[in-house]
C-alpha positions as CSV (number, residue, x, y, z in Angstrom):
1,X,-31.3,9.3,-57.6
2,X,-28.5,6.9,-58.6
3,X,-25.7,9.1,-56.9
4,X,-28.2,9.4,-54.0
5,X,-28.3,5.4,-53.7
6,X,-24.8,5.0,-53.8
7,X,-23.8,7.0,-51.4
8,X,-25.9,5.3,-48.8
9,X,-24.9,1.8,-49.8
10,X,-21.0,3.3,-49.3
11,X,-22.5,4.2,-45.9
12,X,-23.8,1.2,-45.4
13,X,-20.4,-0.4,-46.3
14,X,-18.3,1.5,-44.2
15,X,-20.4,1.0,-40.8
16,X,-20.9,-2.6,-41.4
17,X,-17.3,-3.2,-42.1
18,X,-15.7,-2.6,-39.0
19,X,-16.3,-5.1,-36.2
20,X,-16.6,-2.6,-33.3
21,X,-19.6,-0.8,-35.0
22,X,-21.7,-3.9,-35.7
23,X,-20.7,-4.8,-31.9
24,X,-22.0,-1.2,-30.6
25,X,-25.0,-1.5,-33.2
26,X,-26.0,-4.6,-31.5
27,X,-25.3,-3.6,-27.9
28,X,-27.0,0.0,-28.1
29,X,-30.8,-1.1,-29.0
30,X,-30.0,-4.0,-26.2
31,X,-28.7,-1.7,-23.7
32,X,-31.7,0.3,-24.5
33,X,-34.2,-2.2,-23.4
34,X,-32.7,-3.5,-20.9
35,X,-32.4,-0.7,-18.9
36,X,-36.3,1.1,-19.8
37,X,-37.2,-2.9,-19.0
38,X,-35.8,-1.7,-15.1
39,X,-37.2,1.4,-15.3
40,X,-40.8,0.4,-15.9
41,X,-40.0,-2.5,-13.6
42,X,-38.7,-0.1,-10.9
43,X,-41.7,2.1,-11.0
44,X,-44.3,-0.9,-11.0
45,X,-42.1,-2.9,-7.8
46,X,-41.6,0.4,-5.8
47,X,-42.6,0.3,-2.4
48,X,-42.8,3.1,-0.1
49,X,-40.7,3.0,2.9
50,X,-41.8,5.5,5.5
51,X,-40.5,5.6,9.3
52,X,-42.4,7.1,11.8
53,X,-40.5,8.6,15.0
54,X,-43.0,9.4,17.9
55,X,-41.9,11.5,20.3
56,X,-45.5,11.8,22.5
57,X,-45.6,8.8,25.1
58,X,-49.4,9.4,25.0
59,X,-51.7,6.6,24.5
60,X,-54.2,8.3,22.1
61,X,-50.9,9.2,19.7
62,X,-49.7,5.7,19.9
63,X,-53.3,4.8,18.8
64,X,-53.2,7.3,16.3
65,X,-50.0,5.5,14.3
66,X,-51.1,2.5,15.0
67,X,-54.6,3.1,12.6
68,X,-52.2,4.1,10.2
69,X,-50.0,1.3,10.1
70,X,-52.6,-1.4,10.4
71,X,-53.9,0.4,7.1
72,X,-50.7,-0.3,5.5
73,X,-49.1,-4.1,4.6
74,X,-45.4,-5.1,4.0
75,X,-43.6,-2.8,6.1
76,X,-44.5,0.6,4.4
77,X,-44.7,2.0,7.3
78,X,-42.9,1.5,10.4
79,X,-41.1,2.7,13.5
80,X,-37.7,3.7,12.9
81,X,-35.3,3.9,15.8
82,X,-32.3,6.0,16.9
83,X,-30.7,5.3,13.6
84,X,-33.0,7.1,10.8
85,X,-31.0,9.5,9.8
86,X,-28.9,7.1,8.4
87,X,-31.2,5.1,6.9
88,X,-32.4,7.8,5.6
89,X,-29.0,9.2,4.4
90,X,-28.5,5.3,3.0
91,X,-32.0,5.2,0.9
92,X,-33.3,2.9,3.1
93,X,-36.4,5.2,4.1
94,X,-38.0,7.5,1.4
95,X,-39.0,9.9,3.9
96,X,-39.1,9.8,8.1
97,X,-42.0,11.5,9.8
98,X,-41.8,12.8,12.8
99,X,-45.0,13.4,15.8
100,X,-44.2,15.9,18.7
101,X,-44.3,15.8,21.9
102,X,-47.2,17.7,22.0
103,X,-48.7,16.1,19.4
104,X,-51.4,14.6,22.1
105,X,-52.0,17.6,24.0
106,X,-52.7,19.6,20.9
107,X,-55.9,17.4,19.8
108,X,-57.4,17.6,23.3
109,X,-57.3,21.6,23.1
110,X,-58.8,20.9,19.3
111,X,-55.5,23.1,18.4
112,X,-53.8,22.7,15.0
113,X,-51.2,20.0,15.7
114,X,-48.1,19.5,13.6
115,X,-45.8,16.7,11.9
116,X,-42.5,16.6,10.6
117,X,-41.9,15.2,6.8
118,X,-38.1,14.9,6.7
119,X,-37.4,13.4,3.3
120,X,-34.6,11.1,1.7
121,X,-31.8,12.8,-0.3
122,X,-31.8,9.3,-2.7
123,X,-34.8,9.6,-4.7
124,X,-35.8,12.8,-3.5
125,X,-38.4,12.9,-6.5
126,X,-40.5,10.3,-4.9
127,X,-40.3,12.1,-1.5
128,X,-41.7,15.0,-2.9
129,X,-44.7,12.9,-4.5
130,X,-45.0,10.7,-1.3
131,X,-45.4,14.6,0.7
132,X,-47.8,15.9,-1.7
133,X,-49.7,12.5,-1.0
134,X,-49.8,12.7,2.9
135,X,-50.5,16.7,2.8
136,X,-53.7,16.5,0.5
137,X,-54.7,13.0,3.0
138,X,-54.5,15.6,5.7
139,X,-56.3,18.2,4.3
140,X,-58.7,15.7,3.2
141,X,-59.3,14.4,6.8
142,X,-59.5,18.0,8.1
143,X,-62.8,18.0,10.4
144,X,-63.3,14.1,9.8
145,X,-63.4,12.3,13.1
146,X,-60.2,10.3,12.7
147,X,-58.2,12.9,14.8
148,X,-60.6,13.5,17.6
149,X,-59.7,12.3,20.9
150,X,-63.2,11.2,21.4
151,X,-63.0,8.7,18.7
152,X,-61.6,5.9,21.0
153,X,-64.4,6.6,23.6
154,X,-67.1,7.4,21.0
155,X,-66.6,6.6,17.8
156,X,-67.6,10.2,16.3
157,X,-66.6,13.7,16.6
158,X,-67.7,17.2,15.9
159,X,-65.8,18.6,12.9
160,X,-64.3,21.2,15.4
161,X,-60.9,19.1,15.7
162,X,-58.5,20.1,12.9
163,X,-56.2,17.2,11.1
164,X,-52.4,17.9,11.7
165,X,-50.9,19.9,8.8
166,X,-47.8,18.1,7.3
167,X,-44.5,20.5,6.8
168,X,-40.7,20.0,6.1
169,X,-39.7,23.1,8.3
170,X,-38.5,26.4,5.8
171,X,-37.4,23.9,3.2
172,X,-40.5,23.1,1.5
173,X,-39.4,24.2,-1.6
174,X,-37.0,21.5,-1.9
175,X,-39.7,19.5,-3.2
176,X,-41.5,22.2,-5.7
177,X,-41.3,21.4,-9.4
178,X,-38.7,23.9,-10.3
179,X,-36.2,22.7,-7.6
180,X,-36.7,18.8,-8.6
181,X,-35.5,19.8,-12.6
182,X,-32.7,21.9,-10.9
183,X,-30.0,18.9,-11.4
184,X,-31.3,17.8,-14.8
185,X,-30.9,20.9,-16.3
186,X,-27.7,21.9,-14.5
187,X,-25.7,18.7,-14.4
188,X,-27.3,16.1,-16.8
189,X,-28.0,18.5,-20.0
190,X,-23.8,20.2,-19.5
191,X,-22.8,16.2,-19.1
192,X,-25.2,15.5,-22.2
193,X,-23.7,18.3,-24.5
194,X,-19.6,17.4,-23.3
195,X,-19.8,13.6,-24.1
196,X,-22.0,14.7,-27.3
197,X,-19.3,17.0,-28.8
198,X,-16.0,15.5,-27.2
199,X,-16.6,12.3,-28.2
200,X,-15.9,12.6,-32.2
201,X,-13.4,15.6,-31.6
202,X,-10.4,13.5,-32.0
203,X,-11.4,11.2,-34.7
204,X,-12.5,14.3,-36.9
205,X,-8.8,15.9,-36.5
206,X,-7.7,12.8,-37.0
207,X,-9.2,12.6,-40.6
208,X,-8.8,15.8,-41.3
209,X,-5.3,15.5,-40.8
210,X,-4.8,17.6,-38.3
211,X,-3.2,15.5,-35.9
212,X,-0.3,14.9,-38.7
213,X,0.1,18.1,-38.9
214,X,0.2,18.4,-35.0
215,X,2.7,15.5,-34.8
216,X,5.1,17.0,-37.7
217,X,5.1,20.6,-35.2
218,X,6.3,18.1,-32.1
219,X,2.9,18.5,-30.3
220,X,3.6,16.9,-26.7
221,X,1.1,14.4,-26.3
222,X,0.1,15.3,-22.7
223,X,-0.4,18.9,-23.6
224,X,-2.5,17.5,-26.4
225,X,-5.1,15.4,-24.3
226,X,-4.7,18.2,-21.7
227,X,-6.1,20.8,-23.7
228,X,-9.1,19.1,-25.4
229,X,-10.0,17.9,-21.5
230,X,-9.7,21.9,-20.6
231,X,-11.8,23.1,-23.6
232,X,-14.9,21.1,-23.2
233,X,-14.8,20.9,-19.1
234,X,-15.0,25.0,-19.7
235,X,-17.6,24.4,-22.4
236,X,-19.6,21.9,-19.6
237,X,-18.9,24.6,-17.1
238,X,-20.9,27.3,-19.3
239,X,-23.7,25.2,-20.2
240,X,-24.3,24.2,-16.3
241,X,-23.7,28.0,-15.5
242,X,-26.2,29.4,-18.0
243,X,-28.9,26.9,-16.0
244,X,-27.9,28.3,-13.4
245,X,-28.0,31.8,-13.5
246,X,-31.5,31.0,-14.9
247,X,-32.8,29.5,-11.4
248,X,-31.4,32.4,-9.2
249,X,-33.2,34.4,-11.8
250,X,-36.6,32.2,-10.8
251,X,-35.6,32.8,-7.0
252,X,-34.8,29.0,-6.5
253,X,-32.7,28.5,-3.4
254,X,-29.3,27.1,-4.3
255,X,-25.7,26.6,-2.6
256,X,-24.1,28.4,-5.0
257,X,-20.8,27.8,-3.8
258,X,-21.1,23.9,-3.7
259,X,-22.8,24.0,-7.1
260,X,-20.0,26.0,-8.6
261,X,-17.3,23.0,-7.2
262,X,-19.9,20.3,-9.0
263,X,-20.0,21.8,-11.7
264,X,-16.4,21.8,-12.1
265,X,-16.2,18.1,-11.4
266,X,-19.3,17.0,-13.3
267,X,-17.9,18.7,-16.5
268,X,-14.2,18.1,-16.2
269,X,-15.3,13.9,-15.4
270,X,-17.5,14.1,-18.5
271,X,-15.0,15.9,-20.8
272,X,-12.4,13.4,-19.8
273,X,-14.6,10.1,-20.6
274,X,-15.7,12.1,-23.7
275,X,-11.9,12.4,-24.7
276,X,-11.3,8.9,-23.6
277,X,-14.3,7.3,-26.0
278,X,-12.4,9.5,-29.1
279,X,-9.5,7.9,-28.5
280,X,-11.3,4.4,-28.4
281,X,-12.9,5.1,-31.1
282,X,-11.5,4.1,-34.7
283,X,-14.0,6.2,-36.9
284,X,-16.5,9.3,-36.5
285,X,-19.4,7.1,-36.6
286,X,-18.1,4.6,-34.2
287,X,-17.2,7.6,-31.8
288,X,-21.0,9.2,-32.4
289,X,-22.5,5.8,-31.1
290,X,-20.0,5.4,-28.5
291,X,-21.2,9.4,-27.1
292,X,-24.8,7.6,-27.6
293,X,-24.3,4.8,-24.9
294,X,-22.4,7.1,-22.2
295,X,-25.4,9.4,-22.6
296,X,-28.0,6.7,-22.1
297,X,-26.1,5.6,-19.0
298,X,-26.0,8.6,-17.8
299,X,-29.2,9.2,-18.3
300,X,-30.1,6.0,-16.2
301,X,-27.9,6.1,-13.4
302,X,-28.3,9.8,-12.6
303,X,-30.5,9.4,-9.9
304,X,-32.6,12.4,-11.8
305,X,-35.2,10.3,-13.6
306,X,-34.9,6.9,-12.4
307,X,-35.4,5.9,-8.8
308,X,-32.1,4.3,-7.7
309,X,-33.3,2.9,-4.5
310,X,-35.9,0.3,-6.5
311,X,-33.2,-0.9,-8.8
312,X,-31.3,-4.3,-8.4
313,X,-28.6,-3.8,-6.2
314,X,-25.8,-4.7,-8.8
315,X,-27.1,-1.3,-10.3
316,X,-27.6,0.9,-7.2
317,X,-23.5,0.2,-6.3
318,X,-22.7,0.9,-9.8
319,X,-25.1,4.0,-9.6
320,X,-24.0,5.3,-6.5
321,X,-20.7,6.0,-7.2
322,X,-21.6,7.5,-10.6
323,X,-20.3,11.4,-10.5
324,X,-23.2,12.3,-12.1
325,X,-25.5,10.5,-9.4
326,X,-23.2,11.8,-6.7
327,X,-23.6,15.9,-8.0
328,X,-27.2,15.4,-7.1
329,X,-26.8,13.4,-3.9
330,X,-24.1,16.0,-2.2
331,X,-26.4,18.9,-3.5
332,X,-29.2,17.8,-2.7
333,X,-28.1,16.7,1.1
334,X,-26.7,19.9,1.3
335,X,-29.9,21.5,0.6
336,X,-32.0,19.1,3.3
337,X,-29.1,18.8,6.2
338,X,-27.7,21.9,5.3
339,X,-24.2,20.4,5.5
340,X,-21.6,19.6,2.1
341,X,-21.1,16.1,2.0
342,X,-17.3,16.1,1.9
343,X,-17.0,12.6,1.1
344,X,-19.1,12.7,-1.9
345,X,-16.8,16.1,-3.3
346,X,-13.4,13.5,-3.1
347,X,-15.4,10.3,-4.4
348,X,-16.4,12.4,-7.5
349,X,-12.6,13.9,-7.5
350,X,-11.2,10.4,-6.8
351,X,-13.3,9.0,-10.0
352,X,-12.5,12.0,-12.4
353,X,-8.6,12.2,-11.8
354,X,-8.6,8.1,-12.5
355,X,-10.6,8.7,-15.2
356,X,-7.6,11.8,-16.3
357,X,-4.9,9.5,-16.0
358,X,-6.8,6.8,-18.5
359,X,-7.0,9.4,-21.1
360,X,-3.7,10.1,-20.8
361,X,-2.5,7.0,-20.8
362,X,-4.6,5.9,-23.6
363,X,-3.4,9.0,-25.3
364,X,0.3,8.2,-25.0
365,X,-0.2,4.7,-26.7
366,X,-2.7,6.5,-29.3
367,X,0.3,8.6,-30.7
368,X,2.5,5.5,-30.1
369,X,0.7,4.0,-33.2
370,X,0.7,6.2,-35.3
């Protein structure tokens, strides 16, 4: 029992004796709160942002959204103009619905009519909850006498005028259960597992003595940092590959081509910040808490869990051009527009070669010291 208590007070010693643990000790459980403080506060100051585009010049349609809207305070739901696909590309509407031209015409011939959903690549999780919302309204109206013509004349109506049915075209399963964890499991849990394991590689060789022994054989530095970047962006690129394999398996529609190039980036930015932090890092426990924090900001600014679009604004930039957040984005505006978002693919390459050359650098005046 003795022994036992000893070595936890020589624990105890050696974490509270250097500076930088005590500093990441205090940061973590702040860091911690901070950002689940914005995430319940994101959740409880969301507000829906909807655009509707109306393509019928009819009265009774115009009639129609304006019921709606009157329901509705704060600007929840509004016109958009010529611009939404932008906005919606930008965040600034969750989701952009769209009424026909014959949107009219079809409730006078009591046929089904038929509205676009056209959802937000930013946030794409509450787009799928705000169209599982509107569809079940829908079907809940189905036969009421909101949609029939009569209603501005009379004020009733037979239950023989069907509610429009809400669709997003053949992509519908963009917003299923198994297509929203797609990202986590393929980019967030392969970033998890690099920063997880590269973090403390370096410090453990370096107590073990390996890197003495490297130095004494004339070990180029370069090809040093090089190869522990290589070996954990292959181990990130068979974690992301095992999820998935597993989702073509469960027939959900990918780009695998794209998805192969993100995966690539996500895990070689990741393995290079991972290498970066063992550098940094003067001890194994130091290095375990530094893997710690990068995963909780991860975690945050993904875009996967967190709504990015109800954070303060400070965040959102910082979030936005996070490679992690910017995987998802590109794949999932892939998947809605059906175009890759070039821009996105150099961003993330932009950030993840700067991020290289750090690593090198910092490995070059790592060796230097020794």
């Amino acid at each position: 029992m003795m022994i036992v208590l000893r070595l936890v007070m020589t624990d105890l010693k050696r974490i509270f004796k250097n500076r930088l643990s005590i500093f990441t000790i205090i940061m973590i459980p702040l860091l911690v709160i901070l950002l689940t403080t914005i995430l319940f506060n994101s959740y409880s100051l969301f507000r829906a942002r909807i655009g509707i585009v109306n393509q019928d010049t009819d009265p009774l349609s115009r009639f129609t959204v304006g019921i709606i809207m009157s329901l509705f305070k704060g600007g929840t739901i509004s016109y958009a103009g010529s611009d939404y696909e932008n906005r919606l590309l930008n965040g600034e509407y969750n989701a952009i619905v769209v009424i026909p031209k014959d949107f009219s015409k079809n409730l006078y011939a009591a046929k089904q009519t038929v509205i676009n959903f056209i959802p937000s690549p930013v946030d794409l999780q509450l787009s799928s909850i705000m169209y599982q919302l509107f569809r079940s309204m829908f079907e809940d109206l189905q036969g009421s006498p909101f949609f029939d013509p009569q209603v501005i004349r009379y004020l009733f109506a037979s239950p023989g005028y069907p509610a429009p049915k809400l669709i997003m075209s053949e992509k519908e399963e963009l917003l299923s259960f198994k297509s929203l964890l797609t990202p986590i499991a393929i980019f967030l849990s392969a970033a998890f597992v690099v920063i997880a394991l590269s973090c403390g590689s370096i410090v453990a060789e370096r107590e073990n003595g390996l890197i003495d022994i490297y130095l004494s054989n004339n070990l180029n530095q370069l090809s040093y940092t090089s190869s522990k970047i290589l070996s954990y962006t292959i181990l990130g690129i068979i974690e992301s590959s095992i999820a998935l394999v597993l989702f073509i398996v469960l027939k959900v529609q990918l780009p695998v081509g794209l998805l192969v190039s993100l995966i690539i980036l996500n895990s070689f930015f990741h393995a290079c910040t991972g290498v970066l932090l063992s550098y940094l890092a003067p001890n194994t426990q130091t290095a375990s808490l530094f893997g710690l924090s990068m995963v909780v900001v991860s975690f945050f600014l993904s875009g996967m869990i967190v709504p990015i679009s109800s954070m303060p604004r400070a965040i959102q930039i910082v979030a936005k051009y996070f490679p992690l957040f910017s995987a998802n984005y590109t794949l999932r505006k892939t998947q809605i527009y059906s175009f890759v978002g070039a821009s996105e693919l150099i961003v993330m390459t932009s950030i993840s070669m700067t991020v290289f050359f750090l690593t090198a650098i910092t490995g070059t005046f790592y060796f230097k010291r020794r």
